[in-house]
TORGUTI-679228 format. One line per field, with one value per residue: residue number from 1; residue in three letters; x, y, z of N, C-alpha, C in turn. Coordinates in steps of 0.02 Angstrom, whole numbers, always signed. Each point is the difference from the previous one (the first is absolute). Last residue first. Example, Ala and Ser with C-alpha at 12.3 -4.5 7.8 and 13.67 -1.06 7.14 Angstrom:
BEGIN
i 2/1
aa ser/ala
n_xx +642/+15
n_yy -112/-286
n_zz +354/-4
ca_xx +42/-45
ca_yy +59/+59
ca_zz +3/+0
c_xx -39/+45
c_yy +55/+60
c_zz +37/+0
! end
This chain:
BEGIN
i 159/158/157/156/155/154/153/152/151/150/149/148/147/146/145/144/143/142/141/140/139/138/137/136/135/134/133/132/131/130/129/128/127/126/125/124/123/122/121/120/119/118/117/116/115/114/113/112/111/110/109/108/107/106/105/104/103/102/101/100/99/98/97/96/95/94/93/92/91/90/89/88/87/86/85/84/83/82/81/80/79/78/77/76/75/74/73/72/71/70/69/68/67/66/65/64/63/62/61/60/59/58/57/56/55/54/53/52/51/50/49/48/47/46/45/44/43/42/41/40/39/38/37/36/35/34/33/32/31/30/29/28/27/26/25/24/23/22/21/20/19/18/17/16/15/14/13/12/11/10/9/8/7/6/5/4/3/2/1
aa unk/unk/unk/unk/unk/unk/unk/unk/unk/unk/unk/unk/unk/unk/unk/unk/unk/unk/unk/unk/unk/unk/unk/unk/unk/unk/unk/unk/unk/unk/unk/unk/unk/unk/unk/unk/unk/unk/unk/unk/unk/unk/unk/unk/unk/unk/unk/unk/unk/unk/unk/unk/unk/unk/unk/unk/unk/unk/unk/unk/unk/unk/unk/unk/unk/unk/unk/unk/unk/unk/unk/unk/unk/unk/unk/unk/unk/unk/unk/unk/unk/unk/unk/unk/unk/unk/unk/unk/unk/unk/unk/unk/unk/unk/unk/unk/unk/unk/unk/unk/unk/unk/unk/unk/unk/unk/unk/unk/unk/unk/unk/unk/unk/unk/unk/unk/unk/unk/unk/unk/unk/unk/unk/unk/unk/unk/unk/unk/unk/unk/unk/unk/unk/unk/unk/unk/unk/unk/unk/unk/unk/unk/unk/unk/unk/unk/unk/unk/unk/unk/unk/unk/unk/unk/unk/unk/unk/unk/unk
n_xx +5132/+201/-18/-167/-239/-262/-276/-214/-245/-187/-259/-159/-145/-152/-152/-201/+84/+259/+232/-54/-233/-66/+132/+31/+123/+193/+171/+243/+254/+163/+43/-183/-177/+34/-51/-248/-107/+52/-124/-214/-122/-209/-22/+209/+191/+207/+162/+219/+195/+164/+127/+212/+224/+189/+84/-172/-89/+138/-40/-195/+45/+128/-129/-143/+63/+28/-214/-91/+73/-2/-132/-247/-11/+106/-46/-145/+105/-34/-37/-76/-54/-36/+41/+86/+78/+48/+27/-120/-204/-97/+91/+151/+111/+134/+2/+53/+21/+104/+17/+82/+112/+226/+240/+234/+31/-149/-105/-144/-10/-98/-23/-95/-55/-31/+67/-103/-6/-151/-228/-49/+0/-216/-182/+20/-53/-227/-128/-201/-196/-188/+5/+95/+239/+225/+104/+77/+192/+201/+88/+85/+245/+200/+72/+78/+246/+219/+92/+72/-35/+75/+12/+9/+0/-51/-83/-218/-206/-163/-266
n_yy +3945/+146/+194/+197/+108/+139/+51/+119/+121/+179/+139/+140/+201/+210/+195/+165/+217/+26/-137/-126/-109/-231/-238/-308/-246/-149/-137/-97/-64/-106/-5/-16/+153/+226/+42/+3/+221/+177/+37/+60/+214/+149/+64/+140/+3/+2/-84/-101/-166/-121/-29/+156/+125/+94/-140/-109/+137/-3/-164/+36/+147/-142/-154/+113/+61/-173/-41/+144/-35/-169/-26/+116/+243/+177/+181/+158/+77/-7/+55/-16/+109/+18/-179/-69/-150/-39/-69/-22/-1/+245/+141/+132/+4/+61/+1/-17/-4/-57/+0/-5/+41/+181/-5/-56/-212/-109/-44/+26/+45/+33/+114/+33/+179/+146/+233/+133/+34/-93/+89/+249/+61/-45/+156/+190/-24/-153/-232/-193/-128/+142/+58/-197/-164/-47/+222/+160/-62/+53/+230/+43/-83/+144/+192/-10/-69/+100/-10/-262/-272/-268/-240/-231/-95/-200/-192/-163/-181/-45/-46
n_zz +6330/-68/-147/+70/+7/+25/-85/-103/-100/-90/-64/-196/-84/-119/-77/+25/+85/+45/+27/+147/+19/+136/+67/+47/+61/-1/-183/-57/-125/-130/-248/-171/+38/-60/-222/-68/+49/-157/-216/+8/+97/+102/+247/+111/+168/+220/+202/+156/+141/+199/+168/+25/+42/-140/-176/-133/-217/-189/-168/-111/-223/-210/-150/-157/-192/-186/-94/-160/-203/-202/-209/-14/-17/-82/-139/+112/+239/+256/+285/+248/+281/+236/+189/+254/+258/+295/+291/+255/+117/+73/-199/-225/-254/-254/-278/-264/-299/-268/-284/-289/-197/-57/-125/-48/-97/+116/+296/+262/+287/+274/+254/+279/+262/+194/+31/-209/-242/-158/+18/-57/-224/-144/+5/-108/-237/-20/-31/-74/-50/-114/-218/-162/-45/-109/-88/+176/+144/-76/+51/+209/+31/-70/+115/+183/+45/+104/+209/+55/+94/-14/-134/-192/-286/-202/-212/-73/-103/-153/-81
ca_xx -72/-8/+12/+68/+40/+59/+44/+34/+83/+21/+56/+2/+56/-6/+61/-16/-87/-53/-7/+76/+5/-44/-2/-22/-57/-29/-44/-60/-44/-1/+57/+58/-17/+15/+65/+46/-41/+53/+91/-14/+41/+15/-44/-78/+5/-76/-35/-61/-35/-45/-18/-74/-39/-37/+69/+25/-45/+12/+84/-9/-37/+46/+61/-56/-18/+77/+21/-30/+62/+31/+63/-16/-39/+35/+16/-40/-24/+23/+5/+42/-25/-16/+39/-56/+0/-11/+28/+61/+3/+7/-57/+7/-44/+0/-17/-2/+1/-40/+30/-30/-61/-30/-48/+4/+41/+4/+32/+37/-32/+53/-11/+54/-26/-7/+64/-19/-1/+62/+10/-16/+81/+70/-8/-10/+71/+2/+13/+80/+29/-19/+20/-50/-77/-14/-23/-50/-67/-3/-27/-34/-52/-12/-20/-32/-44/-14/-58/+47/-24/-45/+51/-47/+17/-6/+64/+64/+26/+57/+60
ca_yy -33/-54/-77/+4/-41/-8/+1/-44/+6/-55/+6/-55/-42/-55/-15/-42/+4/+80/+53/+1/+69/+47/+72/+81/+29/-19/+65/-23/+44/-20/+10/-54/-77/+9/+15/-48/-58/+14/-35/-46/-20/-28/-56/+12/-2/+6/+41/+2/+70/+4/-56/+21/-45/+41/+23/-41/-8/+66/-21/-80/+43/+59/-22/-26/+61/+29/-70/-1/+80/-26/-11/-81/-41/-34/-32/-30/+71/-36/+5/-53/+3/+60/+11/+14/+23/-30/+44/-2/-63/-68/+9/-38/+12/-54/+47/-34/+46/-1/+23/-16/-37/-19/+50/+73/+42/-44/+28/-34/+39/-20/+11/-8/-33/-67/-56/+5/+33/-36/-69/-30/+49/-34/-76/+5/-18/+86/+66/+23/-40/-52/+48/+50/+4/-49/-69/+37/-15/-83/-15/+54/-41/-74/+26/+10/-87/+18/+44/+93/+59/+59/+46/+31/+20/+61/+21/+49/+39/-38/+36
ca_zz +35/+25/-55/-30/+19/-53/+70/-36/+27/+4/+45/+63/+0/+52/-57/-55/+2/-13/-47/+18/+4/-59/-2/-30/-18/+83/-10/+0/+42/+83/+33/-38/+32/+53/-1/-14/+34/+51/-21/+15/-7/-84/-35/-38/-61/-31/-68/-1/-45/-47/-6/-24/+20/+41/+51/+28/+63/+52/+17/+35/+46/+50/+34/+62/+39/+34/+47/+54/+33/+75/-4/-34/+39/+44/-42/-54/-64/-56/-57/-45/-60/-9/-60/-38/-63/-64/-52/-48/-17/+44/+34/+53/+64/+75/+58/+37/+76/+57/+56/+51/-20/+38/+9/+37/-31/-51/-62/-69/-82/-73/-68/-58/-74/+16/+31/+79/+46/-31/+17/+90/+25/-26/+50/+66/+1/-34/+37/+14/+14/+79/+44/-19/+20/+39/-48/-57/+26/-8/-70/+6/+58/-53/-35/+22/-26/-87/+0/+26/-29/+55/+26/+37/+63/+3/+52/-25/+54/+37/-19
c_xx -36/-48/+36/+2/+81/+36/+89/+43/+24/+58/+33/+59/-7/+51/+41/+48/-3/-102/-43/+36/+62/+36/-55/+8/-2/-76/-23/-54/-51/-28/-5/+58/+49/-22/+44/+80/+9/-30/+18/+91/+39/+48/+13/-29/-94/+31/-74/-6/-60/+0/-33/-21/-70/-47/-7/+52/+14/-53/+6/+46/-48/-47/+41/+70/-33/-8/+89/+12/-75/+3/+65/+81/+4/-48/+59/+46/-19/-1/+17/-25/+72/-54/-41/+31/-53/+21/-44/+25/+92/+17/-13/-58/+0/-51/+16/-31/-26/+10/-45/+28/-63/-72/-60/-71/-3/+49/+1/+18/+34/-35/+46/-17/+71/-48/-22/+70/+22/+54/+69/+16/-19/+87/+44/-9/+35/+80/+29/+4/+63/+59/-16/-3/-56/-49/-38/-23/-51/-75/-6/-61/-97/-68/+1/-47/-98/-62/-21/-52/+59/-2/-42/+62/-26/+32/-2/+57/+40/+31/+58
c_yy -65/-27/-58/-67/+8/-58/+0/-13/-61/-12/-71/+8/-70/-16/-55/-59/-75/-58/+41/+51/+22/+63/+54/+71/+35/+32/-6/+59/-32/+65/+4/+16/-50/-95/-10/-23/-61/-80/+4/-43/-76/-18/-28/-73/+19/-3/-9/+44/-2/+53/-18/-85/-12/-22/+62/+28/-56/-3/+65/-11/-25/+47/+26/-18/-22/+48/+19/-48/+12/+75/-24/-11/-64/-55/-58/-49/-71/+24/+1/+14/-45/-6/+53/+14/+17/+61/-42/+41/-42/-38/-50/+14/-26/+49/-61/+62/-51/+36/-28/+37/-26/-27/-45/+28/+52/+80/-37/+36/-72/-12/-43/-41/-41/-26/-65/-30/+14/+24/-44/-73/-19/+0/-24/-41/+49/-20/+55/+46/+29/-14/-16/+74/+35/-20/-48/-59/+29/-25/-78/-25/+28/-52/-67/+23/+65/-57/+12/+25/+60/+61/+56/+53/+45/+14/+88/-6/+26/+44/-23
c_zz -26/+47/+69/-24/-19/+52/-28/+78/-2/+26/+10/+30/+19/-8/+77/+10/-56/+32/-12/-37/+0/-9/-38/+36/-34/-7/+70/+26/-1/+35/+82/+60/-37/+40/+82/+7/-13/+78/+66/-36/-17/-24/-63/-16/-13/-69/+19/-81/+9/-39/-21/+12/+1/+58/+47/+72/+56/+59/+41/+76/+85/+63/+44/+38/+70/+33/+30/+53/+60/+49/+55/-31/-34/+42/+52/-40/-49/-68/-27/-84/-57/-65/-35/-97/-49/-73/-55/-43/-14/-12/+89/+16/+54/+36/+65/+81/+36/+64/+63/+45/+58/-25/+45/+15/+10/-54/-71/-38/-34/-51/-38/-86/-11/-88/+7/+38/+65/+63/-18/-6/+110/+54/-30/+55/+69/+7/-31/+51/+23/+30/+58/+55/-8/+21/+23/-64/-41/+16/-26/-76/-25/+13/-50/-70/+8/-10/-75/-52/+4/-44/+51/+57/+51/+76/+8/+64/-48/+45/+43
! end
């Protein structure tokens, strides 16, 4: 399908109930959040959220979480969702970008995610775009239900 032109822009509190029901589509019940986490993580002071648009109406969204740890600052990625008729269009890859481009200026020196074993669009998706899988998380999602865990080192463009 053919990329879209769409506008990426920071989260405000209204985006919560859009965000909210986007994910409900998005993911099965394992995978989502309640719209209580939701509203925590978009939120948090050290999140940053950018939403896609496509004529006002919100089609994606990614949560970025900064963490600090010994190691450093890095970038956690909450969760990156693509309302269905948008997928396989570019708007994840423009969500990744930006969200890339902040974790940068936050001085993050890496992302990290999980993605469900079974996951086998999002796992492609994430290895087409220079993550690389580090292990297994048993259990991450509930009893059973396994992450891998992936990150991604980041570089400024004059490096």
């Amino acid at each position: 399908m053919k990329k879209v032109g769409i506008t990426l822009r920071p989260y405000r509190v209204n985006d919560l109930d859009a965000m909210h029901a986007l994910d409900v589509e998005c993911f099965d019940k394992p995978f989502r959040f309640s719209r209580g986490a939701m509203r925590r993580f978009a939120e948090a002071k050290k999140a940053r959220v950018v939403i896609a648009e496509d004529n006002d109406a919100l089609v994606g969204f990614v949560i970025l979480d900064i963490e600090e740890t010994e190691e450093g600052r890095f970038g956690y990625i909450v969760t990156l969702d693509i309302s269905p008729g948008y997928r396989r269009r570019g708007v994840a890859g423009q969500l990744m970008e930006q969200v890339e481009r902040e974790a940068l200026r936050e001085g993050c020196a890496a992302v990290v995610l999980h993605v469900f074993t079974g996951n086998e669009p999002a796992i492609r998706f994430y290895a087409g775009r220079g993550f690389v899988r580090s292990h297994r998380e048993n259990d991450f999602y509930g009893r059973g239900i396994d992450a891998w865990v992936f990150h991604k080192p980041l570089h400024s463009a004059d490096e």
